[in-house]
Each structure stands twice: as structure tokens, then as C-alpha cells.
C-alpha positions in Angstrom: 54.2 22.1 59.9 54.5 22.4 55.9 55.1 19.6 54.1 58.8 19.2 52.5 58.6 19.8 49.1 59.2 16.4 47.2 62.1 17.7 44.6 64.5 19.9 44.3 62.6 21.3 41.5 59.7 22.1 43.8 61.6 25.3 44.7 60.6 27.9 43.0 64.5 29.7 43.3 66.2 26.6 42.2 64.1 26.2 39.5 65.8 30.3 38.9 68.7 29.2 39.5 68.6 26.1 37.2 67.5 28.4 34.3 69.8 31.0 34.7 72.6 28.6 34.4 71.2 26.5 31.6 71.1 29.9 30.0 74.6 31.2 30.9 76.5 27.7 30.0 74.5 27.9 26.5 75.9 31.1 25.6 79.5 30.0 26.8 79.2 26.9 24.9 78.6 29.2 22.1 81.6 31.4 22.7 84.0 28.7 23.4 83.3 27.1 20.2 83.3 30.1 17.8 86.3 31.9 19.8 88.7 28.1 19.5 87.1 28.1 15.3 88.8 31.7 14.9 91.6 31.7 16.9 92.5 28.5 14.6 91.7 30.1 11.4 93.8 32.5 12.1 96.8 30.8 13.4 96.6 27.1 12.7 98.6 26.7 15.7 97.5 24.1 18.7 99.5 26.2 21.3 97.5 29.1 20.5 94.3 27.6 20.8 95.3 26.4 24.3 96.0 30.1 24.6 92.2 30.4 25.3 91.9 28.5 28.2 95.1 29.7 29.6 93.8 32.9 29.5 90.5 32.1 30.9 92.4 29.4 34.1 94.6 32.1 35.3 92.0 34.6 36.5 89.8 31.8 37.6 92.0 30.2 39.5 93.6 32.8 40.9 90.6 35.2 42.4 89.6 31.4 43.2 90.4 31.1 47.0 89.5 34.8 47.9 86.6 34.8 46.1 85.1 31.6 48.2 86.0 33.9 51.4 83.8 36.7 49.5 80.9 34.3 49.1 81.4 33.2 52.5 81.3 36.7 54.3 78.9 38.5 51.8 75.1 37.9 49.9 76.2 35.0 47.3 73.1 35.8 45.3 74.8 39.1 44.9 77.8 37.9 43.8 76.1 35.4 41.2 74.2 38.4 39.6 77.5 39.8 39.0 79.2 36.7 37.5 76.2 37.2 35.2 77.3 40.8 34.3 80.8 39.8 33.8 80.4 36.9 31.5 78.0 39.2 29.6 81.0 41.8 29.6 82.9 39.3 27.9 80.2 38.4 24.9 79.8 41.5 24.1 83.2 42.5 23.4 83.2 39.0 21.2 80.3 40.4 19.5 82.2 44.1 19.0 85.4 43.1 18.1 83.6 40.5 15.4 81.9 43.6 13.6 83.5 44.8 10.1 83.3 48.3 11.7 85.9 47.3 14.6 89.1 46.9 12.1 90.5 44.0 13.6 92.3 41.2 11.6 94.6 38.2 12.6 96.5 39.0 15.4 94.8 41.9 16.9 91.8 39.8 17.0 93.4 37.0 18.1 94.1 39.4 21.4 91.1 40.4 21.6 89.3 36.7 21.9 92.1 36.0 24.7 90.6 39.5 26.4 87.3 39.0 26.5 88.2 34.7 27.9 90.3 36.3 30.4 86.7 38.7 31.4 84.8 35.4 31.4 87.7 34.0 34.1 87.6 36.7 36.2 83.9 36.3 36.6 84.2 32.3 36.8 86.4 32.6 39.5 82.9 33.4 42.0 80.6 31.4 39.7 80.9 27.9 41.6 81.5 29.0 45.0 78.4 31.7 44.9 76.4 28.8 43.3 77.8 26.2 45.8 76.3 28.5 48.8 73.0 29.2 46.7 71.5 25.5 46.8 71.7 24.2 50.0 69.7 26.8 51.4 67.5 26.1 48.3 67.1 22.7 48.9 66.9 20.1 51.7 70.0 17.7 52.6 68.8 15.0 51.3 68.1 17.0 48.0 71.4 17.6 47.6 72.9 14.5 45.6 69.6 14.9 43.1 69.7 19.0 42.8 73.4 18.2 41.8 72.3 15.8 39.0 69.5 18.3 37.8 72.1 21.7 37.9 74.0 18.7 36.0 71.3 18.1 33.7 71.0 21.5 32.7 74.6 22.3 32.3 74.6 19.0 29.9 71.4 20.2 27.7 73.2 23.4 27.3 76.8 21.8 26.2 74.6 19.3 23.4 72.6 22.3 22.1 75.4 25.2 22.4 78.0 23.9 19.9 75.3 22.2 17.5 74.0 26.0 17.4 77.5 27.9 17.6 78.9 25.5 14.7 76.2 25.8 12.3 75.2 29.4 12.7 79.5 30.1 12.4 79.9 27.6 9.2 76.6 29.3 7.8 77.0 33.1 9.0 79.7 33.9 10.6 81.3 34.9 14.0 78.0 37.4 14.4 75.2 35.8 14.9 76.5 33.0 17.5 77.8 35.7 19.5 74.4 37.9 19.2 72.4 34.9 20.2 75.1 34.7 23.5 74.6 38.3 24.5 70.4 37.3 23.9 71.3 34.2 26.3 73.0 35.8 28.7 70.1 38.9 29.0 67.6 35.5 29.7 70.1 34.5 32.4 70.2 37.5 34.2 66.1 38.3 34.1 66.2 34.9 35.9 68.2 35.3 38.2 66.6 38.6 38.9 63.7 36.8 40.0 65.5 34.9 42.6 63.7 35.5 46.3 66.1 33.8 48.4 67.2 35.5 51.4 70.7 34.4 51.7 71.8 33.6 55.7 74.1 35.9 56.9 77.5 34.8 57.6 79.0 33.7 61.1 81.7 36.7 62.2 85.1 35.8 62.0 87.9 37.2 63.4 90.5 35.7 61.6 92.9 37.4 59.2 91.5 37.7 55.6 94.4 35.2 54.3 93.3 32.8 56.9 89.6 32.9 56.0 91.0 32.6 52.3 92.8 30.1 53.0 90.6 27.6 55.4 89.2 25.8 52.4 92.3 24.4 50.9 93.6 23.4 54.7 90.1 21.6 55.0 90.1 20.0 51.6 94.0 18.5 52.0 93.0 17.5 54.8 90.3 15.5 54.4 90.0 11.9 53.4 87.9 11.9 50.7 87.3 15.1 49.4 90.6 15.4 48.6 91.1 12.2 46.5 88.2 13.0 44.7 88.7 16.2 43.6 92.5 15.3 42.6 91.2 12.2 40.9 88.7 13.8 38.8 91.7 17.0 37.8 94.1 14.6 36.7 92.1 12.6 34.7 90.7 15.7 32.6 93.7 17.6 32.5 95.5 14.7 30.8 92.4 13.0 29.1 90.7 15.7 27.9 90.5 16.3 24.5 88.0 19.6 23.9 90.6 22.1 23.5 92.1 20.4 20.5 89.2 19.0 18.7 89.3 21.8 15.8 92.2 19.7 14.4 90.6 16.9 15.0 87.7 18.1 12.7 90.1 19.6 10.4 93.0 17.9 10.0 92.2 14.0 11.1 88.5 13.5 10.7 87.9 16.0 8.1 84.6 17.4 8.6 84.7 21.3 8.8 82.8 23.8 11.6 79.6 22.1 11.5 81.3 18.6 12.2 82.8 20.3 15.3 80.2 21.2 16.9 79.4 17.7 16.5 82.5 16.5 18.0 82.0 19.2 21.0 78.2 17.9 21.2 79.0 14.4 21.7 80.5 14.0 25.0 77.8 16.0 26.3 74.9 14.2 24.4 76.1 11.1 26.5 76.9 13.1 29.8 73.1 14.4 29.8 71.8 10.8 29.5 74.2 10.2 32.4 73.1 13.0 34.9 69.6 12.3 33.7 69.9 8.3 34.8 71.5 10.0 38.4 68.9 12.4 38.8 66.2 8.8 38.5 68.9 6.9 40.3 70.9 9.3 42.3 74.6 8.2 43.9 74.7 6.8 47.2 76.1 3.5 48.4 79.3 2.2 46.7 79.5 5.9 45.1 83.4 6.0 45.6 83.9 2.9 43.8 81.5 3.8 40.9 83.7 7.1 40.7 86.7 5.1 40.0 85.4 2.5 37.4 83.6 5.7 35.0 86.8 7.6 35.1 88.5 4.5 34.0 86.2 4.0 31.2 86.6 7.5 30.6 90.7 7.1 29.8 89.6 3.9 27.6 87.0 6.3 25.7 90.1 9.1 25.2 92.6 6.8 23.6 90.1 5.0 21.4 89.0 8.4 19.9 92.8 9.6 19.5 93.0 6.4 17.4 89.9 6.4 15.6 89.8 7.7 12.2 85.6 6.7 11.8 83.5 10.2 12.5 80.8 7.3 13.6 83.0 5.6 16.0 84.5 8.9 17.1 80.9 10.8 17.9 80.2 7.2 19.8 83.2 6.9 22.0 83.3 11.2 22.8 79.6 10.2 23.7 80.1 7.9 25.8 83.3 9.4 28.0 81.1 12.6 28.8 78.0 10.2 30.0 80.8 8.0 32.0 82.3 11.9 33.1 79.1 13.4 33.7 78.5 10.7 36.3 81.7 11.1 38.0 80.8 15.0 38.2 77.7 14.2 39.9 79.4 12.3 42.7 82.0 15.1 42.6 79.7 17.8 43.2 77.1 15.6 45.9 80.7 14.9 47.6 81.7 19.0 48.2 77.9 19.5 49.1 77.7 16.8 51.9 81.2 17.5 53.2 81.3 21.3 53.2 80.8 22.6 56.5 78.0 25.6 55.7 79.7 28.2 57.7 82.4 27.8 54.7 80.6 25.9 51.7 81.9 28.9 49.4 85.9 28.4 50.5 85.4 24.6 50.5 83.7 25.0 46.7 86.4 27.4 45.5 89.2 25.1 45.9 86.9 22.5 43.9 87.2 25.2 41.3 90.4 25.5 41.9 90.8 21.8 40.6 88.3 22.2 38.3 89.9 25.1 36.4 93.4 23.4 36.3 91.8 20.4 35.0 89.9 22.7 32.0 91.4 25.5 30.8 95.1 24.2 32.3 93.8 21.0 31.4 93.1 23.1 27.7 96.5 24.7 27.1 98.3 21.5 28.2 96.8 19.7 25.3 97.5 22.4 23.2 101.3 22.1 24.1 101.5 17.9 23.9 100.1 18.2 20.4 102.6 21.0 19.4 105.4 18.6 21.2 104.4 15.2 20.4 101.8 15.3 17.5 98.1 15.6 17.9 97.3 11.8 18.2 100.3 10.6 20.0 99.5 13.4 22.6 96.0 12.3 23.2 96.9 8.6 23.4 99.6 9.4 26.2 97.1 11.6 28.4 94.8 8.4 28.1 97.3 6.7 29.7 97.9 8.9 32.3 94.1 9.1 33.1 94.1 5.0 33.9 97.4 5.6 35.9 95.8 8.0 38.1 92.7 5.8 39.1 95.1 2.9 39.4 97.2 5.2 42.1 94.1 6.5 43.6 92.2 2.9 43.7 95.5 1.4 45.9 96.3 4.1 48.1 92.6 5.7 48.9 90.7 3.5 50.9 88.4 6.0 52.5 87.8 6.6 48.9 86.8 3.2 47.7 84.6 3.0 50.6 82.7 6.4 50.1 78.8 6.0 50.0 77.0 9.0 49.7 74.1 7.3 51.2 75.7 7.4 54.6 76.1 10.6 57.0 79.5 12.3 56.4 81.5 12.1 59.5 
């Protein structure tokens, strides 16, 4: 009998796999950053700018649960190659519409950047669930918790390096280049995943109706004891606490430091979350892993309102650094939590609904700070979500014990 390779990185797909999303979260790190700088430009209007995400949540989150049934029933690897496509779809009208030759100005452009995010959604919607089916039969079970931490890793790399490269190359160049080197990226990504060998296993037949295949996933999840309160626990605290969508006024208005200093301020969090997933993938989650979520998403709502308060670029680089390393944990547990509990005959419904959450928590997550700082102010808005944030782990620290209990050490029941 062959030997067990010793890593997840051993495997020659997820080693693909890794790649090809390094490469596609690069380029979207990219276009996030240079569509939020010229939507703002343009408008100078916080509501707008959540615009973006809105536009990206709502196909996302809607093709969400039928699009885990898809994965389920079909080749996921498939599916992933066309996620590929459709993000690709999307920078390449960025790139068009950017040209002098297109003609568009202000508002027309403005509808066009909300176009092509709504492409990227529609193509998001199948990203996690296809990717979600991919790695375990990549990877052995007890590989899981650490290929979670490297597919982390990678994701974290791409978030430090996209908006350092998106912000310099837009503040020196233009909307142009960033967006040609995403279309490069995103060519890389898919010649990776090209490569891919994996036969996927076929799926078990069902006989159910196609809304009750669809739907199996969210019955399974709400009704579980801990997936549930960790999936909710981590979607309130980001769609209150988080602070990306709105950073451009941050670097324009409070902290004063221009395109280059925002992709700075969009760096930071992930600088510290890839020294986080990096200490997980040496020291991977496992016993008292529930409590450990609870305490870094606390320190996460403490790191929020101390950078709505800050008016230091030092001390606000330090404290977005060290909420994304204290959140990039928590999204390691997270995602070693829906790998261990998914049953594999429905691993893509069970991760859809964890995109689900993880889709209101972003882009919802994006246009609801958008709309506090149009109601409230910027800073007040930011301070109040903070708040919310600690309430949430208060509620879900009293009245989850299967949750405080959670080791990922021990065999799910």
C-alpha cells in the first residue's frame, strides 16, 4: 500500500488548485480596489461605493443554494473552470470600458463597474461550493484543517500583494494597467487549473425534487449545533465590523493619504491575516478551536473601533493588521468546521450556504457600511458596528455551548 502523502501540498492537484486561486484572488484584489478608487472619483458618495458589493452579493447569493446542488450533482472541477471564465468575463469588460476609445464618463462608467461586479457574482456564486467539493478528494481527512490554512495562505498572499500592486499602478498609470495585469492573472489561473487531473466522484442519485436537493444544505446547516453558530458568528461580526468597503474615505477624507495609501490600508488586514493562517498552517486548530473562534473575533471588534478612532496612519496600518491576522484565524476554523461537518454526498449544498453567509457578511456586509456612513457619519458608523461585533460573540458565547466546546481535534458526531 502507498504511503500517505505527508501534506496537503504533496498533491500535485491541490498544489493546482492552490495556484489557480492565488492567481484568481490577486486579480480580484486588483479589481476591487481600482473599481471602489473610481466609482469614488466619480461620485464621492459612500452609498455608491457600497453599490459595488451590492451588485456583486445579489447574484452570489442568490444562484448560491442552486448552485451547491449543481456541484453536488455535476463534475465540480467543471464548474470551477467556469468560475474562471466568468470572473475573466468580468475583467475584461473593466479593462474595455477603461479604454479612451470606449466613450464612457461618470455615470455610464459608473454602470458599467456595477456590470462587470455583478459578472464576477454570478460566477462567485459556484466558486466556494465547486472548491469546497474539490479538496477533500484532494486531500486526506486529517489534511483537511491544514489544506484550509494553506488555500488560506494563499488567498492572504494575494489580498497583501493585490492592492499594494492595484494602488500604485492606478495612482501612477491609471485604471489600465491594473486591470491588464488582472486579465494576465486570471489567463495564469485558468492554465492552472487546466492542468488539474482529478477525477471528480460521481454523485449519489437522488430522487428528490430539484428545490429539495437545493435546499438540504440550509435544513442541515440550521440544524446543526455548531455549524450554525459559527457560520452566523463569523457574518455578523464582518457585516457590522468590517470596514473595507469604505476605506477610500478613510484614505481620503480622514487619514489623508491618496490611492497609494489605500492600497496600504486594504494591504494591512491581510498582511496580519497571512501571518495568521501561516502560524495555523504550523499549528493547525483543533482542541478548544470554538473557544479560540470566540476570543479572535472579539479582538477583531476591539481592532474595528480603535481604527474608526485613530487618526495615526501608523496606528491605523497596525490595528487593520492585526484584525485580519485575528480574522484570518477565525476563517480557518470556519472553513476546517464546514469541511469536517459536511456530509460528502452534499459538501457543495452544505458549502453554498457558508457562502451564503459569507456573501451577506461581504458585499451585504459592503453596502451596509456604505449606508451607516451616509446615515451616521463615517467614523461614528464604524465605531457602532464595532460594537455590534462584541455584542454578537457576547450572545453567541452564552447561549452556544456546543460551540464553546467545539475541538476540531475530535471526530464530528
Amino acid at each position: 500500500m502507498a504511503e500517505a502523502p505527508k501534506s496537503a501540498l504533496d498533491n500535485p492537484d491541490f498544489r493546482r488548485l492552490t495556484l489557480a486561486r492565488f492567481l484568481l484572488s490577486f486579480a480580484s484584489q486588483i479589481m476591487t480596489l481600482v473599481m471602489a478608487w473610481q466609482v469614488y472619483s466619480i461620485t464621492k458618495d459612500p452609498l455608491k461605493l457600497g453599490l459595488i458589493g451590492l451588485f456583486e452579493a445579489v447574484p452570489a447569493i442568490g444562484l448560491a443554494l442552486w448552485a451547491g446542488d449543481v456541484v453536488d450533482r455535476f463534475n465540480p472541477l467543471s464548474i470551477y473552470k467556469n468560475v474562471l471564465r466568468g470572473v475573466f468575463a468580468s475583467a475584461a469588460l473593466l479593462l474595455a470600458v477603461s479604454l479612451p476609445q470606449s466613450g464612457l464618463e461618470g455615470q455610464a462608467k459608473v454602470l458599467a463597474i456595477y456590470a462587470a461586479a455583478f459578472i464576477a457574482g454570478c460566477a462567485r456564486g459556484f466558486a466556494q461550493p465547486s472548491t469546497y467539493s474539490l479538496v477533500p478528494q484532494m486531500v486526506a481527512r486529517e489534511q483537511l484543517s491544514v489544506s484550509a490554512a494553506w488555500i488560506t495562505v494563499a488567498f492572504q498572499t494575494a489580498s497583501v500583494v493585490g492592492p499594494c500592486v492595484g494602488g500604485v499602478l492606478f495612482a501612477w498609470y491609471g485604471p489600465l494597467p491594473p486591470y491588464a495585469v488582472a486579465v494576465t492573472l486570471l489567463l495564469g489561473s485558468m492554465l492552472s487549473a487546466s492542468t488539474i487531473r482529478l477525477t471528480p466522484r460521481p454523485a449519489a442519485p437522488s430522487s428528490d425534487t430539484a428545490f429539495r436537493r437545493a435546499t438540504e444544505g440550509l435544513r442541515f446547516v440550521f440544524s446543526h449545533d455548531v455549524l450554525l453558530p459559527a457560520l452566523a458568528l463569523d457574518m455578523f461580526a464582518v457585516l457590522f465590523g468590517g470596514v473595507e468597503a469604505i476605506l477610500p474615505i478613510f484614505a481620503g477624507e480622514i487619514l489623508n493619504i491618496g490611492a497609494t495609501g489605500l492600497g496600504w490600508l486594504q494591504a494591512a488586514p491581510s498582511i496580519g491575516a497571512l501571518i495568521g493562517s501561516a502560524l495555523m498552517v504550523r499549528v493547525p486548530p483543533r482542541r478548544g478551536a470554538g473557544r479560540t473562534l470566540l476570543w479572535m473575533v472579539t479582538g477583531f471588534g476591539l481592532c474595528v473601533i480603535g481604527f474608526a478612532l485613530s487618526r495615526s496612519v501608523a496606528l491605523s496600518l497596525v490595528l487593520l493588521g492585526i484584525a485580519g491576522l485575528l480574522d484570518s484565524i477565525s476563517m480557518v476554523i470556519r472553513s476546517a468546521i464546514v469541511q469536517l461537518y459536511s456530509p460528502d454526498h452534499m459538501r457543495g449544498r452544505v458549502s453554498s450556504v457558508n457562502a451564503i453567509f459569507i456573501g451577506v457578511s461581504n458585499e451585504i456586509g459592503a453596502f451596509e457600511s456604505g449606508l451607516a456612513a451616509k446615515l451616521l457619519g463615517t467614523v461614528p458608523s464604524v465605531v457602532a458596528g464595532g460594537c455590534v461585533t462584541l455584542a454578537t460573540v457576547a450572545f453567541a458565547a452564552l447561549y452556544s455551548p456546543s460551540l464553546r466546546r467545539m475541538s476540531l481535534g475530535e471526530e464530528p458526531s
